[in-house]
N, C-alpha and C positions, 0 to 999 in steps of 0.2 A: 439268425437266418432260419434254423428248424423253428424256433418259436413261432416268427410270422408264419411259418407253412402250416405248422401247428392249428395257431391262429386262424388262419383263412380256411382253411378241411371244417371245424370246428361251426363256422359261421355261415359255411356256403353249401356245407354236403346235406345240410337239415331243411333248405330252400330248394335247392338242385334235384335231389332223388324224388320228392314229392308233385315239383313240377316237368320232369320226366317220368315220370307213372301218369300220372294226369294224361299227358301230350301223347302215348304212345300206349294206352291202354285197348283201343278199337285194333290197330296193329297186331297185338299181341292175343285181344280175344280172336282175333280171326286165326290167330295162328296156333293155339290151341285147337280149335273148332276143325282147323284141316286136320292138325295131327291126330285129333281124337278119330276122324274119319279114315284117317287114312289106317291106324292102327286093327278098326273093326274093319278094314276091307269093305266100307262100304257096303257091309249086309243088310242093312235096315235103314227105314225110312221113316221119318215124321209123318203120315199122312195128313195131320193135322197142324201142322205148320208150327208145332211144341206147344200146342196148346194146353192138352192133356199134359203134358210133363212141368209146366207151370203150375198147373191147378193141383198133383200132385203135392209138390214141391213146397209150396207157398204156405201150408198152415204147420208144416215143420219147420221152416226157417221162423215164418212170425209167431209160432205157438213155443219153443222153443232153444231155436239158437239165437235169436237177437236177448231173451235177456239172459240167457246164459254167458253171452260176449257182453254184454253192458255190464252182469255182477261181474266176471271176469275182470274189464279193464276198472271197474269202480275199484275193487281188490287191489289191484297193484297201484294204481295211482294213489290211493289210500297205504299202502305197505313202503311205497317211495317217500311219500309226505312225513310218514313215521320214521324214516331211517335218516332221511334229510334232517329233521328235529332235531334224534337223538345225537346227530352227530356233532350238529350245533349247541348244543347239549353240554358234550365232550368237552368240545374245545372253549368254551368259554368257561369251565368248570377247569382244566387244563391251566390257561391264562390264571388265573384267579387265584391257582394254585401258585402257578410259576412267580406269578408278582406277591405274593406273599413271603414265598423263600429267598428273593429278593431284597424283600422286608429285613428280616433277619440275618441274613448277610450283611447287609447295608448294618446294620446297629452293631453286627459280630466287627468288622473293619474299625466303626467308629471306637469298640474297646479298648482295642490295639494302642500300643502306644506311640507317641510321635516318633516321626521316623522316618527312613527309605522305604521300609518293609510295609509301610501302612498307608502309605502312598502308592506304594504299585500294587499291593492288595483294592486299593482303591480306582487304579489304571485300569485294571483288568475286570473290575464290576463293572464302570462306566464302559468300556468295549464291548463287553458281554451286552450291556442292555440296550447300547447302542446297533450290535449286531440285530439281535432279537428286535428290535424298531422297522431297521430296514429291511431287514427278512420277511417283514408284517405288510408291505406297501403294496399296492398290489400292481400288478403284471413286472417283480422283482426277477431278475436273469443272478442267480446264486454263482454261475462262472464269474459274470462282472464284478458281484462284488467280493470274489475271491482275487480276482486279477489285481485289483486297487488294495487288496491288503484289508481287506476288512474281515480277520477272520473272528 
């Protein structure tokens, strides 16, 4: 049940907030725009209907701040792509590891001699890997498959 709500926050708040900023941005500049007026008391006046404060404005935003915000978000979305990598990186370097020891496990059981002992030495590798299988599946609830005994 949290997983679905999980789930849906996850799927809907990254659709939702953007088309609510969109739908209610005119709202909110005007609502700014009184509070800024209302804060100065209304001393001053545009006589020129912001023209002058446009033509200020305009060659320090495009001279600037727009590519300061473009290397900006180039930077992070480049520093995200890199950590995503490494991470992927990890984990399959991880794996690789894990099924190697595996490996050797599996051949240390087979030394062992015939038996009980080399049999549930052997129960308990196949459970292990069988955990580690389902654990790997993807959208796995780790309660459930504690509830069924799979530990």
């Amino acid at each position: 049940e949290d997983r679905r709500k999980i789930n849906f926050i996850d799927v809907w708040i990254p659709v939702i907030v953007p088309a609510l900023a969109y739908a209610s941005y005119e709202y909110v500049a005007r609502g700014c725009d009184f509070l800024i007026h209302w804060l100065a008391g209304n001393n001053w006046v545009a006589v020129d209907g912001g023209a002058y404060e446009a033509k200020v404005i305009t060659p320090a935003i495009n001279g600037v701040v727009v590519p300061a915000i473009a290397i900006l978000f180039a930077t992070l979305i480049s520093n995200t792509f890199s950590t995503l990598r490494q991470r992927q990186q990890d984990i399959r370097a991880r794996i690789n590891m894990e099924a190697g020891e595996l490996r050797v496990l599996q051949s240390m059981v087979d030394a062992f001699p015939e038996g009980p002992k080399r049999e549930r030495c052997r129960r308990y590798l196949i459970d292990y890997t069988s955990r580690l299988i389902s654990e790997s599946q993807p959208g796995v609830d780790v309660d459930s498959l504690q509830a069924i005994g799979v530990d």
